[in-house]
Structures are given as structure tokens and as C-alpha cells.
C-alpha positions in Angstrom: -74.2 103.4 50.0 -74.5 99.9 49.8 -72.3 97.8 52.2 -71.5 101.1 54.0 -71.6 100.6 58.1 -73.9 103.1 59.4 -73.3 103.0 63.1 -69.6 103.6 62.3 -66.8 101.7 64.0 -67.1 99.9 67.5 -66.2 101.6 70.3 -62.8 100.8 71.4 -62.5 99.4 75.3 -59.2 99.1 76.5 -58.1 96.8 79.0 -58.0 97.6 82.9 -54.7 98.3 84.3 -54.5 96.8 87.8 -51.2 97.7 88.8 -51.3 100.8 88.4 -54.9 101.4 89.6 -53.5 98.8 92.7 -50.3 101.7 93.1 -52.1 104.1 93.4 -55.1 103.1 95.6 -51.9 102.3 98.0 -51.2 105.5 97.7 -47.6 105.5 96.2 -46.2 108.5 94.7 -46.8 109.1 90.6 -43.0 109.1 90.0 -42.9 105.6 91.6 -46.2 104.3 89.6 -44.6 106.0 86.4 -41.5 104.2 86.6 -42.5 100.6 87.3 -45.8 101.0 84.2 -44.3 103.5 81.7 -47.0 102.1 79.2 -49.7 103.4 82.0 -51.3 106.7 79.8 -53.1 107.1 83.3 -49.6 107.0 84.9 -48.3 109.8 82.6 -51.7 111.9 82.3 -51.9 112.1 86.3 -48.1 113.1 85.9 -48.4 116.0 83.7 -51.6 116.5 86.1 -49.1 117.3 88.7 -46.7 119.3 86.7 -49.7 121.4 85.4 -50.8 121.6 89.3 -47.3 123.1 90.4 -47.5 125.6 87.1 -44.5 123.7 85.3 -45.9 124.1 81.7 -43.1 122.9 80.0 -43.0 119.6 82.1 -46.6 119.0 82.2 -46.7 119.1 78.2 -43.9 116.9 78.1 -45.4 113.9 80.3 -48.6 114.6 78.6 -47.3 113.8 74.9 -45.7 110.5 76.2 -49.3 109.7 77.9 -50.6 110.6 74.5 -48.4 108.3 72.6 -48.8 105.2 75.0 -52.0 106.4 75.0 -52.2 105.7 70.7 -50.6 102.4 71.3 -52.5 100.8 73.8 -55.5 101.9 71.5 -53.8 100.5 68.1 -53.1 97.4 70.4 -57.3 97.1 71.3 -57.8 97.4 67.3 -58.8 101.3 66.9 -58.2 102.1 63.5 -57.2 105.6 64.1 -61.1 107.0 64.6 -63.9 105.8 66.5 -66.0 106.1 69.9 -63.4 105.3 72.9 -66.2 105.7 75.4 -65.2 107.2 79.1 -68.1 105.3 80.7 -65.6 102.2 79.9 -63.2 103.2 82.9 -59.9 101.8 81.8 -60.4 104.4 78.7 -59.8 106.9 81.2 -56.4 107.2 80.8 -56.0 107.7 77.2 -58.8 110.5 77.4 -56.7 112.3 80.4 -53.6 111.8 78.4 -55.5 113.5 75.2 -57.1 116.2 77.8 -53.8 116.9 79.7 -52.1 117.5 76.4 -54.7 119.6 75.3 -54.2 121.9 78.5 -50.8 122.0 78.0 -50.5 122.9 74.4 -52.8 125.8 75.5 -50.6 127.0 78.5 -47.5 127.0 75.7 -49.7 128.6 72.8 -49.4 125.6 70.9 -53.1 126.6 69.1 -53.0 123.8 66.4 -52.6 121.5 68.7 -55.8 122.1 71.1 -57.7 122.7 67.9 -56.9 119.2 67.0 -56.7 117.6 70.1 -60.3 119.2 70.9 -61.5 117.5 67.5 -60.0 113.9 69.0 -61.6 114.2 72.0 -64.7 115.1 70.7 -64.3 112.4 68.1 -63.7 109.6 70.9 -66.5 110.6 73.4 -68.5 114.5 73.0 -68.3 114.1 77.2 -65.3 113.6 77.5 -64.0 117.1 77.9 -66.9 117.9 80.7 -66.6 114.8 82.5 -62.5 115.3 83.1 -63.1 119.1 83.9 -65.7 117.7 86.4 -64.1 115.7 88.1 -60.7 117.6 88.5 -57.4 115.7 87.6 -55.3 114.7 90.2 -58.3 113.9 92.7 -60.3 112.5 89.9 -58.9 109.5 88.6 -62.5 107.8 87.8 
């Protein structure tokens, strides 16, 4: 088609997120980092990370949907459009794609089947290695 963009849209890079990369370098506890940057999708993905870790389902996929929804602003804030690369070689992406993978995990512990059908098809969508490089790298000791 003429006009049409055939590389799709830009990849979306989101900005970094010192404080709460700063907070938790120092070591302080994810409770504490949640409650002074509850924008942080990192904050609440490594959250739900811990919920998940001490087999609190429930909990987990409840941090994990606010990660996801911070996670959807800060990318409407960076200009995503609602599709589009969000590449995890860009670290301060990171968060958003552990929000999207923690929710995943989550609606799968519950039996919430939709919702890792369609969660699998956003990940996928943002970066295909995504999904790989977050199970590689663990969660709670993994942050990049």
C-alpha cells in the first residue's frame, strides 16, 4: 500500500528510573521502594515476584495487575500507541515486560487462561525474547 510504514511503529524506550534502581541497589526492602515510587512497574513486578516466591497466588496477581497498569501508563506517557516493539535490550523497559510476565504467571497459578493467552500475545508482540530472557534470568535476583 502506498504510504503504508513497513517497518511498523518505533520501538518504545521508556525512561530510566533512578530511584528505584538507586533503592534497591541499597538494598532496601520492596515494600519500602513500592511505597515511596508506586508508578515503578519494576517496583510492583519485583513485588508480585515475591508474593509468587512465598506461593501467595492471590497477592502476587494482585501486585502484578497494578505493575501492569503503571506499566500501560508509563508506555502511553513514552507515545506507544497500544502496539509496537518495547525492546528488553532497552533496560528501563524491563519493568513493564516483568510486570506483563509476572501477570502472566499469575493468571496461570489462578487459572485465569484468557488472560496468559493474551498476555503471551503482548509479550510476544513487544519483544519475541522477552519471555526467555525473564525466565533466564530468574525474578527476584534478576532485575537486569
Amino acid at each position: 500500500m502506498i504510504g503504508e510504514n513497513l517497518l511498523g511503529p518505533e520501538p518504545t524506550r521508556l525512561p530510566a528510573e533512578p530511584h528505584v534502581s538507586d533503592a534497591l541497589d541499597r538494598g532496601e526492602p520492596i515494600e519500602s521502594v513500592v511505597r515511596a515510587n508506586p508508578d515503578s512497574p519494576l517496583a510492583w513486578a519485583l513485588l508480585a515476584d515475591g508474593a509468587h516466591a512465598d506461593g501467595h497466588e492471590i497477592e502476587s496477581y494482585a501486585f502484578a495487575r497494578v505493575g501492569y497498569h503503571r506499566g500501560l501508563d508509563a508506555l502511553r506517557r513514552a507515545g506507544w500507541r497500544g502496539a509496537g516493539p518495547v525492546p528488553w535490550s532497552h533496560e528501563p523497559n524491563r519493568g513493564v515486560l516483568r510486570a506483563l510476565f509476572a501477570l502472566r504467571r499469575a493468571a496461570g497459578a489462578i487459572g485465569e487462561t484468557n488472560e496468559v493467552e493474551r498476555l503471551t500475545e503482548f509479550l510476544n508482540g513487544a519483544d519475541a525474547t522477552a519471555i526467555a530472557q525473564i525466565e533466564a534470568s530468574g525474578t527476584l535476583e534478576g532485575r537486569g
